[in-house]
C-alpha positions in Angstrom: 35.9 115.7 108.3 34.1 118.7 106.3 32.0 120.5 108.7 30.6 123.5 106.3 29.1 123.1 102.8 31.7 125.2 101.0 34.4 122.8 102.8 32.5 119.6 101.1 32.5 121.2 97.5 36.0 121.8 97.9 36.4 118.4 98.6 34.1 117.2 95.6 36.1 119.5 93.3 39.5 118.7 94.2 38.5 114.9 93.7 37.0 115.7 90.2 40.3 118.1 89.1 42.5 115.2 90.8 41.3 112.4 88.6 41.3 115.0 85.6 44.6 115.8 86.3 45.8 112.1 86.7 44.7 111.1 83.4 46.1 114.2 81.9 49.4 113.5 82.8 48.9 109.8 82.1 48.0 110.4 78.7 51.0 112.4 78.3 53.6 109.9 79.6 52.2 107.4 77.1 52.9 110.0 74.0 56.5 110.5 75.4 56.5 106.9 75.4 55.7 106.4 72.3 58.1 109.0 70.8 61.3 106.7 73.1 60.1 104.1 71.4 60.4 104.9 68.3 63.9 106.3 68.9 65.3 103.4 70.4 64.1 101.4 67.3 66.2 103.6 65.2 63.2 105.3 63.3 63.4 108.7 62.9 60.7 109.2 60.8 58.6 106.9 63.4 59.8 109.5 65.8 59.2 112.3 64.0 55.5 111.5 63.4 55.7 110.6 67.2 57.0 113.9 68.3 54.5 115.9 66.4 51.3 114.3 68.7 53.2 114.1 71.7 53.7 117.7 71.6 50.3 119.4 71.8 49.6 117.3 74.6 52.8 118.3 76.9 52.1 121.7 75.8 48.3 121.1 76.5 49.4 119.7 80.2 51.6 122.7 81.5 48.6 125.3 80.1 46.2 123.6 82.3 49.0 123.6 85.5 49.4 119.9 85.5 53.3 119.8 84.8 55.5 123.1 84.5 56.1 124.6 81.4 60.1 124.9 81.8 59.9 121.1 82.3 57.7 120.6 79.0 60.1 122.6 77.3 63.0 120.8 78.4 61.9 117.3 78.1 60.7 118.4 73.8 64.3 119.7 73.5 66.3 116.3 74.9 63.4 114.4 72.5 64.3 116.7 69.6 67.6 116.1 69.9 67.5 112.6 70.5 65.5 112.4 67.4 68.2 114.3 65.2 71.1 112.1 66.6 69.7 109.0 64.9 71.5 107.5 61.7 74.6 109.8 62.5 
């Protein structure tokens, strides 16, 4: 247990940037999701639309820390691709 006051704020804090953390990552996994769904239903105008809001967001999550930006960079490209192999 926290014994000193600047070892309870670090506590507090750490909770707070946790749950802010969670959610950002959260909201992010639903935009991916949204963009795979729309490329497994064959819509690549669907997806397109999709990939243009999911993107701010991943790049908006490895700014604050919460992912890495290599691994936002990655999963766009295999998205973008994806995208661009429908109707072929």
């Amino acid at each position: 247990m926290a014994n000193t006051d600047s070892a309870r704020k670090r506590i507090r804090q750490n909770t707070v940037r946790t749950a802010r953390n969670t959610a950002r990552k959260s909201r992010m996994r639903t935009f991916v999701k949204k963009v795979e769904a729309a490329i497994s239903g064959g819509d690549r105008e669907a997806a397109n639309a999709a990939l243009r809001e999911a993107q701010p967001e991943m790049q908006r999550a490895a700014g604050k820390g919460v992912i890495h930006r290599n691994t936002v960079a990655r999963k766009l490209s295999r998205l973008s691709a994806a995208i661009k192999q429908i109707g072929v």
